[in-house]
C-alpha positions in Angstrom: 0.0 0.0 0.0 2.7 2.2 0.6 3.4 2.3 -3.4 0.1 4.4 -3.7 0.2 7.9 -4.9 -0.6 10.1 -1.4 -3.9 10.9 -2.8 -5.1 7.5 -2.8 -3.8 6.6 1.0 -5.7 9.8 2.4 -8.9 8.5 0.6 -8.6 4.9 2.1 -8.3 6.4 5.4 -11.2 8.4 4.7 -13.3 6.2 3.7 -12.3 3.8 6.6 -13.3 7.1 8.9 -16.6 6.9 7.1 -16.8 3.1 7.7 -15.9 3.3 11.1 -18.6 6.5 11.9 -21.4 4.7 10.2 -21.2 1.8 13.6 -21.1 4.5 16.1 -23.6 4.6 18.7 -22.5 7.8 20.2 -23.4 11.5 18.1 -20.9 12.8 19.5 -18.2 10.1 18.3 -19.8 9.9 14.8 -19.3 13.7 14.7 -15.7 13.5 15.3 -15.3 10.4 12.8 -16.7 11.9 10.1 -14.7 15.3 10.6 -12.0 12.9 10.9 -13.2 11.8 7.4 -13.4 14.9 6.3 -10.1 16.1 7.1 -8.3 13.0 5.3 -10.2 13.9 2.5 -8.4 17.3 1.9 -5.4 16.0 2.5 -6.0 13.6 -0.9 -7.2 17.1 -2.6 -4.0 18.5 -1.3 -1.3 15.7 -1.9 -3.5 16.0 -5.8 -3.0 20.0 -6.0 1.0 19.6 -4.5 1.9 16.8 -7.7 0.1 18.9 -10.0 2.4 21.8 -9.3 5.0 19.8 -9.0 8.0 21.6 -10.5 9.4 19.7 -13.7 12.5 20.3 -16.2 12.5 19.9 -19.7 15.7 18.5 -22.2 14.8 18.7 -25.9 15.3 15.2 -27.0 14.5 16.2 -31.1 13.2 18.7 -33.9 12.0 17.6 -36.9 12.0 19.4 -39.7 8.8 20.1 -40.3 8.5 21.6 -36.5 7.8 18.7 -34.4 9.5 18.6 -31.4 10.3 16.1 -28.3 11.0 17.1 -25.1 12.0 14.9 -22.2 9.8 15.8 -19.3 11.3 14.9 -14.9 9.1 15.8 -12.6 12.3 16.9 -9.7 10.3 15.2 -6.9 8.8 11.7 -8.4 11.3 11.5 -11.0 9.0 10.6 -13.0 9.9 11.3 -16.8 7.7 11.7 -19.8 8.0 12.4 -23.4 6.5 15.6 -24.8 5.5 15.4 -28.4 4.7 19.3 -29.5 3.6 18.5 -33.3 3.4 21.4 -35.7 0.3 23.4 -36.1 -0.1 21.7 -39.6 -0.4 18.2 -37.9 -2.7 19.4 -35.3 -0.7 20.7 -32.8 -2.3 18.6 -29.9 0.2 18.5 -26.9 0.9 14.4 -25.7 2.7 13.1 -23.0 3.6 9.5 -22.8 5.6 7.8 -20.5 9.4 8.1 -20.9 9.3 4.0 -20.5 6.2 3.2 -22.9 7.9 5.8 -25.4 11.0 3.4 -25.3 9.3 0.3 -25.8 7.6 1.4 -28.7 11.1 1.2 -30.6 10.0 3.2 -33.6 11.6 3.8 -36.9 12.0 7.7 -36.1 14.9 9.5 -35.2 13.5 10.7 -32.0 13.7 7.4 -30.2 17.6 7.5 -31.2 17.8 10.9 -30.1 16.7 9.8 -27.2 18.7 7.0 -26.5 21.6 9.3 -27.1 20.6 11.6 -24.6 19.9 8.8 -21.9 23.4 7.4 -22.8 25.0 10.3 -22.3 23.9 11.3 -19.6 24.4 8.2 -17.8 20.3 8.3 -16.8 18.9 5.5 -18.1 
C-alpha cells in the first residue's frame, strides 16, 4: 500500500473514517469520525494539488523538420519522466505526454527514439 500515490492513501483512510462512523452509537463520536473523514479527504485534494504543481524540467530530445518537437519531461520530486510530443500546427498541434518507458518500448523507426537513446546514454540516466 505504501506504493500508492498520497492521494489515494488519504482516501482509504477516509473512507475507513466513514466506515468506522457509520457503527457508532455515540453522536458525538460519529461527529468527530466523520470530521476525521473529512479532514483526510483534503489532504488527498491537497497531496492531488502539490503533484500537479510539482516543478518539472524539460531536455529537448528532437526537432524535426517540419516543426515537431520532443521534449523529455522529470518531474524533480517523483522522478518521474515523460516524453513531450509538440507537433506542428499543420499536424494538429495537440500536446501528448507519454511515459518516458512506454515511449522506449515502442522502438520506432523515427529519429526521435535514437535521439533519445543518445541523450539517456550520455547522460548516464537510463
Amino acid at each position: 500500500m505504501d506504493d500508492l500515490p498520497a492521494s489515494m492513501l488519504w482516501i482509504a483512510r477516509a473512507t475507513e473514517a466513514r466506515s468506522l462512523a457509520e457503527r457508532m452509537r455515540d453522536s458525538d463520536a460519529r461527529s468527530t469520525m466523520l470530521a476525521i473523514a473529512a479532514g483526510y479527504e483534503k489532504l488527498a485534494r491537497r497531496a492531488e494539488a502539490a503533484k500537479a504543481e510539482e516543478p518539472t524540467s524539460s531536455t529537448d530530445v528532437y526537432r524535426s523538420s517540419n516543426g515537431d518537437r520532443w521534449r523529455l519531461i522529470t518531474a524533480s520530486v517523483s522522478g518521474r519522466r515523460v516524453v513531450r510530443h509538440e507537433p506542428n500546427a499543420a499536424s494538429g498541434g495537440k500536446i501528448t505526454e507519454t511515459p518516458m518507458e512506454e515511449f522506449l518500448a515502442v522502438s520506432g523507426p523515427g529519429p526521435e527514439y535514437e535521439a533519445l537513446r543518445r541523450l539517456l546514454d550520455s547522460s548516464g540516466v537510463a
